[in-house]
Structures are given as C-alpha cells and as structure tokens.
C-alpha positions in Angstrom: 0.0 0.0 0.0 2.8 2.2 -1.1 0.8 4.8 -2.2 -1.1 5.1 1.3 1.7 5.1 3.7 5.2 4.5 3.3 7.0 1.9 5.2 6.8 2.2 9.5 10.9 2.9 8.8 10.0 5.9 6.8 6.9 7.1 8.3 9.3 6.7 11.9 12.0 9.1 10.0 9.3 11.8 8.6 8.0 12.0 12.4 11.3 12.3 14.1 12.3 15.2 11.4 9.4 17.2 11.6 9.8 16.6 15.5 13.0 17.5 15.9 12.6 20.6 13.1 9.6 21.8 15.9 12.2 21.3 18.6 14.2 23.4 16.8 12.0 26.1 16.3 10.3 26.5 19.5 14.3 27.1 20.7 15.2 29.7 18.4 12.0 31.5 19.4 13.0 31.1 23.2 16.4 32.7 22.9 15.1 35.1 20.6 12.9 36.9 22.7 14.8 36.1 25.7 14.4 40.2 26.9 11.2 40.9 25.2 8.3 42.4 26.9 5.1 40.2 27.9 3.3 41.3 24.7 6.3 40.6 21.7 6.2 37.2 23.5 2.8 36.3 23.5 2.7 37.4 20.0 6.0 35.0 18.7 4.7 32.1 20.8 1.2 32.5 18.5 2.9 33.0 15.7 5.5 30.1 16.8 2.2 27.9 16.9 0.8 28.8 14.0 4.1 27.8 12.6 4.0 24.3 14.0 0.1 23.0 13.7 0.7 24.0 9.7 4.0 21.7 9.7 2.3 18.8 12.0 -1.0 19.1 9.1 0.9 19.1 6.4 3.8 16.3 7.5 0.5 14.2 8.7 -1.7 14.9 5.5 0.9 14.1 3.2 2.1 10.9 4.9 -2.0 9.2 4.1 -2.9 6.2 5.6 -2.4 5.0 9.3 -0.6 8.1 10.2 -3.5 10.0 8.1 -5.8 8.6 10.4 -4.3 9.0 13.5 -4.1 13.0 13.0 -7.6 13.5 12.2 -8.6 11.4 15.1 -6.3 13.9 17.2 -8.2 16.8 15.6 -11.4 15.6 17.0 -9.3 16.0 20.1 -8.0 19.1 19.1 -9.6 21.0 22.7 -5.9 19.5 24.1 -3.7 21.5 21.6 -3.4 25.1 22.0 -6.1 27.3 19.3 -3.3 27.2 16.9 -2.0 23.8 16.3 -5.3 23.0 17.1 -6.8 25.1 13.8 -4.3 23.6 11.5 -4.9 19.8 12.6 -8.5 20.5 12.2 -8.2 21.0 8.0 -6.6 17.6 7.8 -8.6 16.3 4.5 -11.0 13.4 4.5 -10.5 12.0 1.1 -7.2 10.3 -0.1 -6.3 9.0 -3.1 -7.9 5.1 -4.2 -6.4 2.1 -4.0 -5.7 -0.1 -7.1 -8.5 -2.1 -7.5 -6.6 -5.2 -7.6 -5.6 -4.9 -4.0 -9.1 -4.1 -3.3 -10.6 -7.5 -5.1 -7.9 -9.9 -3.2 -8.9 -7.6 0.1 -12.7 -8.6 0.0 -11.9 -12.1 -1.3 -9.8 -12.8 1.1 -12.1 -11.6 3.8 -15.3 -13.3 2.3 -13.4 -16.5 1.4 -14.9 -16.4 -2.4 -14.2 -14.8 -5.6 -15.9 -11.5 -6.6 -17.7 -12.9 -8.8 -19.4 -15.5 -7.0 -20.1 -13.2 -4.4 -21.8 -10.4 -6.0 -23.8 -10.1 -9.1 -21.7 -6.4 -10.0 -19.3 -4.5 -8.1 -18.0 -1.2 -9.0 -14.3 -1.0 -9.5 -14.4 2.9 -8.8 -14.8 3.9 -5.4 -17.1 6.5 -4.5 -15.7 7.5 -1.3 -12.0 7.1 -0.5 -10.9 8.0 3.0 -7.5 7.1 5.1 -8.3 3.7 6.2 -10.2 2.7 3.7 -13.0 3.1 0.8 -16.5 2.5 -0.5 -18.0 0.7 -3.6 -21.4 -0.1 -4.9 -22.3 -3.3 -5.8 -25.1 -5.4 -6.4 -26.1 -9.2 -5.0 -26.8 -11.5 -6.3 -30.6 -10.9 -5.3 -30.4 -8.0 -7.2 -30.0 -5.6 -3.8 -28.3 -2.7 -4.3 -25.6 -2.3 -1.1 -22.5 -0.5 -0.5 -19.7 -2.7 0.4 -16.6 -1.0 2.8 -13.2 -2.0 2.4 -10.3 -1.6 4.6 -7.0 -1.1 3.1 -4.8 -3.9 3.5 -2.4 -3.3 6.4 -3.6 -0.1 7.6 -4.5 -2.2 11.2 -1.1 -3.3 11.7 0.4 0.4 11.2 -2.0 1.9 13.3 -0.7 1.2 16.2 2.8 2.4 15.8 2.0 5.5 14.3 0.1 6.1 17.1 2.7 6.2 19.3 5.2 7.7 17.5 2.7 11.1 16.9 2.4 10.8 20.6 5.9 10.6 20.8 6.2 13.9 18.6 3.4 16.1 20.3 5.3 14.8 23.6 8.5 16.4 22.6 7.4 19.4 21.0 5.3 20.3 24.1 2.5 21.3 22.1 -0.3 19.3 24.4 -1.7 21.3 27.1 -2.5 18.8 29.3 -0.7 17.1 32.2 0.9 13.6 31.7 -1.7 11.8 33.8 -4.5 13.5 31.1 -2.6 12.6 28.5 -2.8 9.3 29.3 -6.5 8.9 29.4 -6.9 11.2 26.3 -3.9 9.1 24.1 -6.0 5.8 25.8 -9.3 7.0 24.5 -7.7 7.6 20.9 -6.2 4.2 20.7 -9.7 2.7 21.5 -11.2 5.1 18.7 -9.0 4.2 16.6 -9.4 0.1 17.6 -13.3 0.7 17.0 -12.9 2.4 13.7 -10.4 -0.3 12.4 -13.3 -3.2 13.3 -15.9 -3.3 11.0 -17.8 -6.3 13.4 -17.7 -3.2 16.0 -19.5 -0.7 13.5 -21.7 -3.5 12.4 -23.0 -4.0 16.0 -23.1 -0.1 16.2 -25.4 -0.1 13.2 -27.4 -2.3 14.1 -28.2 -0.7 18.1 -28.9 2.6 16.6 -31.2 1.1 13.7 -33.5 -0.9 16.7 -33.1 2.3 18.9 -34.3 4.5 16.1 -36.4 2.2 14.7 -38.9 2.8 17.5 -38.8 6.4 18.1 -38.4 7.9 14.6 -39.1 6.0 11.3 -37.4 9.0 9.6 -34.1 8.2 11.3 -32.9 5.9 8.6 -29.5 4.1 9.0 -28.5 1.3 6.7 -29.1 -2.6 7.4 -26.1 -4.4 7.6 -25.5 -7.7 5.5 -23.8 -10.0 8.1 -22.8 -12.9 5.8 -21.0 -10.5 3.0 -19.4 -8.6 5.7 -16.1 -9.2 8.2 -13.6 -7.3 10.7 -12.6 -5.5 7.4 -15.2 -5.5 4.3 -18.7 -4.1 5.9 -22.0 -4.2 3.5 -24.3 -2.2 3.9 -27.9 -1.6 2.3 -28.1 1.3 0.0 -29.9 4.2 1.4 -30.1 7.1 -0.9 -30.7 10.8 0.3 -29.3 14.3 -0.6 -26.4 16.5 0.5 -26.9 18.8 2.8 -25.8 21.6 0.4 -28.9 20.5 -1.5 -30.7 20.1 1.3 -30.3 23.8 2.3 -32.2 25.3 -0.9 -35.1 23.4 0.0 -38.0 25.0 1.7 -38.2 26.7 4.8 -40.3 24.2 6.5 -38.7 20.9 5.3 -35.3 22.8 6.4 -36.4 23.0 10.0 -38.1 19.6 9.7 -34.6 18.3 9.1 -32.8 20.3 11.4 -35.3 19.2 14.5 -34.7 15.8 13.5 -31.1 15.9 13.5 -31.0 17.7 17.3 -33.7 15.5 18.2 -31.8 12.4 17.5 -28.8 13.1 19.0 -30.3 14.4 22.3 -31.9 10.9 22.6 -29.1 9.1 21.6 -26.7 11.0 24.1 -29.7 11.6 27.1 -31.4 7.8 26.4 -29.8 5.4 24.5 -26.0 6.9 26.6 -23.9 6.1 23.4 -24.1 8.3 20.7 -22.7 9.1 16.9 -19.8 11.1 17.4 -18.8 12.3 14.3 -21.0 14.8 13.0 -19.0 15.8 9.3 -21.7 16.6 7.1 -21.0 13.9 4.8 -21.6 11.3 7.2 -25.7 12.7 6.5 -27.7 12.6 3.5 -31.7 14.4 3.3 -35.1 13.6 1.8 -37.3 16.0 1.0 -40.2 14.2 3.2 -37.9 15.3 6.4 -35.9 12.1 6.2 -32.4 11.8 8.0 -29.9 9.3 6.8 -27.0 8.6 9.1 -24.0 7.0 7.9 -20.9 5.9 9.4 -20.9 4.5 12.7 -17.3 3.5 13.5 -17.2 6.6 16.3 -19.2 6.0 18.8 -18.8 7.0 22.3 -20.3 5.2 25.4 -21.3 7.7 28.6 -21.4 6.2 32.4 -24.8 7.2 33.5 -23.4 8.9 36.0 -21.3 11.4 33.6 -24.9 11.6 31.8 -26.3 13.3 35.1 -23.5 15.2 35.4 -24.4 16.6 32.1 -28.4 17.1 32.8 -27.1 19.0 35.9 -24.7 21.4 34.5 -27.5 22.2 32.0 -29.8 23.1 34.0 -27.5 25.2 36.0 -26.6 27.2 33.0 -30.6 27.5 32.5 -30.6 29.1 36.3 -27.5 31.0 35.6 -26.3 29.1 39.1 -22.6 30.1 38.3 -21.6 27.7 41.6 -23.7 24.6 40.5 -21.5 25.3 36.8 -18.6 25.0 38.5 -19.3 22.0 40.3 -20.6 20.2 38.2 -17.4 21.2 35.2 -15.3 20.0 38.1 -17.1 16.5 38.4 -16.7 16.6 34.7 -12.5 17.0 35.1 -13.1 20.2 33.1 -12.4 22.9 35.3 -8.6 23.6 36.7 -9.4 25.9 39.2 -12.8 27.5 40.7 -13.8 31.2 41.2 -11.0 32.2 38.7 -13.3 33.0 36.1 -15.4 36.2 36.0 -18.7 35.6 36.8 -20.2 38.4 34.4 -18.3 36.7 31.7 -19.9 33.3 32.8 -23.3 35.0 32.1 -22.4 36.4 29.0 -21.2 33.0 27.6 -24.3 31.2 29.2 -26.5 33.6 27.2 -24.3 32.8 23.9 -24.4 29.4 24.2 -28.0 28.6 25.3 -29.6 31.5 22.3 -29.6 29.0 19.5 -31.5 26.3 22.1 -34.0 28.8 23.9 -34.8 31.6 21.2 -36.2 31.4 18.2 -33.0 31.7 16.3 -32.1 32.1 12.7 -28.6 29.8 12.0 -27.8 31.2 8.7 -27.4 34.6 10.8 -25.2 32.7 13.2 -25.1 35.7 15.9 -24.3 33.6 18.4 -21.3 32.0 17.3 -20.3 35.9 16.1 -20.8 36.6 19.6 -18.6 34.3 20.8 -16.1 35.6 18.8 -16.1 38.4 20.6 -16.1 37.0 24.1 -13.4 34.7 23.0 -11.1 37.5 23.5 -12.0 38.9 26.5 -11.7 35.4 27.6 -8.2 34.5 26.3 -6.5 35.6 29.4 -8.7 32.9 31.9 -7.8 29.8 29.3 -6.2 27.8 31.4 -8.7 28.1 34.0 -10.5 25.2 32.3 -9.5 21.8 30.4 -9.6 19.6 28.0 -11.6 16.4 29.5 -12.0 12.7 28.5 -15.9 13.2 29.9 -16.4 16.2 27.4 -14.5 16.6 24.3 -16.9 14.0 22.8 -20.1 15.3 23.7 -18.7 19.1 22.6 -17.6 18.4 19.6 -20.8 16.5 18.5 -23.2 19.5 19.3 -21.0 22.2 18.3 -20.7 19.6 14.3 -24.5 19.5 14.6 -24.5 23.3 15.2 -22.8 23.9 12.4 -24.8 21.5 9.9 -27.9 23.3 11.4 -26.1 26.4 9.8 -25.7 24.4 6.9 -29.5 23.5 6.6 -30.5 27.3 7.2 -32.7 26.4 10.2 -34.8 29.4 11.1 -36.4 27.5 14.0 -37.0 27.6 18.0 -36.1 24.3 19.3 -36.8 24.9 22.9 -39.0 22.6 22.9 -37.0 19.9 22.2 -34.1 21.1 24.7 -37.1 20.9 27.2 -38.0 17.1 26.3 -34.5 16.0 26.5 -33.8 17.9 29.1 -36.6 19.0 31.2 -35.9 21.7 33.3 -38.2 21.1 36.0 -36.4 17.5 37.2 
C-alpha cells in the first residue's frame, strides 16, 4: 500500500524530522525573545504555533494512511492543543487517493473467502468514497439488492498502532499538548480505542445495528443502513443502499422541510446521548444525507462514544445550572466533569455572557444562517483569552462538545430558522 503510507521505517523518519525541526523552532524562538516584553512574547509564541500546527498538518496529511488517520482522530481532540496547532490539525482532508483495485478484489476475497464474482452479481471498481483507512463501492447481489460494500486497506491495522505512538511521541516532545501527563494518558488511551473501533468493521456493524433498533422505535425518519452480516467481516462491511441528498442541496429546499430536518437531527442526537448513553460522534456533514419528506440518513458508525450514566447526570445538571445562571452549581458540576482547573477564577459576568451565547440557538427562536451567536462568541473569546487555562480539555467532554457544536454547524448548513426549545425541554426537562 505504497501509495497510502510508506513503510513504518519511513513514516518513523518523517516523524522524528518534523519533531526535531519543531524542537528546533520553539528554541530559536525562546532565545530570541529572551528580553522581550510580555506582549512581543505572546505574540512570537502564536505566531510560533501557528508555525508548527501547519508543519504537523501538512507532514501528517501528506504521509496518508495510518498516520493519516491518526491526525484526524487527534483533531477531534484538538480541545488539548493550543487554538493554533489546534486550527491547523483540524483541516486535515477526508479524502485520499484510491487504491488499485486489484488490491481491493484480493482484500474482499480474502475476507469473504470467495471470488468476486461468485459473491456479488456487480461491483463497482471505482470507489465513490476514499478515506484514510479505507473506501467504499457499490455493488449489487446476487438478489439484485443494491448495497455498499466498505473496504479496509490492507495493512492499515497493523500500522496503526505504531504511528500512534510515535505522533504521541512527537506532540510529547514538542510540548504542544496542554495537558498534564496523567490526562494525556487517558486522552492518548481514549484515541487508541477510537482508533481500535474504527479499524473493526464487526464493532461498527454491532453499532449499526443498536442505533437502527433504537431509532427504529422512536423515529421512522431516522434511517441508517441494514447491515448484511454474511458478505461482511472485521474489514469489508456491507451495507444496504440508502439514498438521500447533501446537505448543500438540502439547504435550498423549503423553509419548513429545512427545519423539519434540522429538529430531526437535534432530536436524534439528544436521545441518543440523554437515552440510548452512546451516541454518533462524528458529526462531518458527509456522514448525512436528506429527503425532502424530512428524512435523515446517518451514515458511518465507526465513532461511537459510550457515557457512564453517572457522567450523563453530570451533564443534565450542569444544564440546568446554565438554564438558572447558578454560576456555583456550573462550577461544580465542570469539576465532576475533570473540566475545570481551578474554581472562582473566572469572572462571573463573563460566565453569564457566555451562558447567554451558548444557550440562544436552544431557547430563542434563532435564525442559524445569521449565526449571531457564534459571532458573539467571537467576541467573548477575546476577552476570555486571558482565563484559558482556567479550564480543560476532558475525557468526559470533548466528545459530547464536539458532537453539538458539528451539529451546530450543519444546522447552519441546513439554514434552520427554528425555535427548538422545545426539544431542549423534552430532552432535558428543566423542572427535574
């Protein structure tokens, strides 16, 4: 799989250099502005970051595969990197080149222990989709059932692992993680299992398959594919075909379809993180597609993150807190979460600012393509700057935030001129 990732030998040597070029870097900039006043070095220590989340994106995006992979699982992490490095991470690309079809063939017959031909009545030697680990085809059975059929490159498990540990490794040294060795640990442990979960198609089939019953009995507009068990294994997944739109074409449709969509979209992942306690966590607008009846197709279920109930309750309580603008009860609960470093350092008329921000788009009714919340936040984001450190990245959290603030954004994307209080309220009733 030349053309994905080079050999662990090479991949090792392209990670040490870029490491030890960072290295490098951040001690030029220390002996440079060795007498400079507070503000020149705040500015060159941006500017210095800036400077090294570009290098780590591009040395990661170039290298593909496993290593590939591993980056854009850290930028769903990217709340332990400072803004920066975290910025640059965050634009790692999706797609990657295709495999040869050829090592795609002896892949899925390998895996299915038959020839292509016997297994499937056509399968399409272009991919449609090509991402890091792996890529997509259509094909049809021999019952004449259109499916898609997911196929891990071969190899890509094995690297995994090692490139894993070496970007740890390079983070390590270049000091870029703002988090103490002990988080680190649980964060780099929560990325491996990620990463384990994604590389196991039997996982995501058992994933699929959860979700579709849950849905299934709440929603019948929640549509995720069936899986085919007998044409799938750890690394070739079929799935049934389930057609829908993009949301970019979803968001000329009418008004009212628009906010269907969006409702349905919020409403599914409150139940799924509030109810069900394990939920879809990666919320890239590709991984949905839209009918015009209001339909929601959710693709993709190789993230998914499991919550304790206990962390669940946690959650409920810290929201209604914010609802009651109980700044204490915040606190609390942030630090039950592991997300607050230290209490009563942060200014309490900021708190309500933020609060106000934050909850507008659930309580008001709100208009998404204006966005004035997140503009708003913009603004508080530098006024706030200087109390960063007062919280931090957490295990318990960076799952759950990153999931609403994707579906935030695709609500943007679908235009949603709605007030969804309503559903906040069922999810989360205020009165418990």
């Amino acid at each position: 799989m030349a053309k994905h990732s080079s050999s662990p030998g090479r991949r090792f040597m392209k990670l040490a250099s870029m490491t030890a070029s960072i290295a490098s870097k951040t001690m030029t900039n220390s002996i440079r502005h060795l007498t400079a006043d507070e503000e020149k070095k705040l500015e060159a220590k941006s500017k210095l970051l800036q400077d090294i989340g570009i290098q780590i994106a591009e040395t990661l995006g170039e290298m593909k595969g496993a290593v590939m992979k591993v980056g854009q699982i850290a930028s769903q992490y990217k709340d332990i990197f400072p803004p920066e490095v975290a910025k640059a991470i965050s634009k790692l690309q999706r797609q990657a080149p295709a495999m040869p079809f050829a090592a795609i063939q002896a892949q899925v017959e390998k895996e299915l222990g038959k020839p292509l031909n016997v297994l499937f009545q056509s399968f399409d030697p272009e991919p449609f989709a090509a991402a890091s680990i792996g890529q997509v085809h259509k094909a049809t059975l021999l019952s004449g059932e259109q499916v898609v059929v997911k196929v891990q490159y071969p190899g890509v498990d094995q690297a995994c692992e090692s490139d894993l540990k070496q970007v740890r490794l390079a983070l390590r040294l270049m000091g870029v993680l703002k988090v103490d060795k002990k988080l680190q640990d649980r964060l780099f442990e929560e990325i491996q299992d990620s990463l384990n979960a994604e590389l196991n198609y039997e996982i995501e089939a058992q994933n699929l398959q959860v979700f579709r019953t849950f849905h299934a009995a709440l929603d019948d507009k929640i549509i995720i594919p069936r899986v085919y068990p007998e044409y799938s294994t750890r690394r070739v997944l079929t799935l049934s075909m389930e057609r829908g739109d993009s949301i970019e074409t979803a968001s000329s449709w009418p008004l009212e379809v628009r906010n269907e969509l969006g409702r349905r979209l919020l409403t599914a992942m409150g139940q799924e993180i509030f109810f069900l306690k394990r939920f879809h966590c990666d919320p890239h607008p590709g991984n949905f597609a839209f009918r015009p009846d209001g339909s929601v197709i959710i693709y993709d279920y190789g993230g998914v993150k499991t919550l304790s109930a206990e962390i669940v309750e946690h959650f409920k309580t810290l929201v209604r807190a914010s609802r009651r603008g109980n700044i204490a009860e915040i606190e609390q609960q942030l630090d039950a979460l592991h997300a607050l470093a230290a209490k009563g350092q942060f200014p309490e008329e900021l708190y309500q600012e933020w609060l106000e921000v934050l909850l507008r788009p659930l309580t008001t009714h709100y208009d998404f393509s204006e966005n004035s919340a997140h503009h708003d936040g913009m603004l508080l984001v530098k006024r706030s700057l200087k109390y960063w450190d007062v919280f931090k990245p957490s295990p318990d959290t960076l799952m759950v935030n990153r999931t609403i603030s994707g579906h935030y954004w695709n609500l943007i994307h679908l235009k949603v001129h709605d007030n969804v209080n309503d559903i906040f309220e069922q999810l989360i009733p205020s009165d418990a």
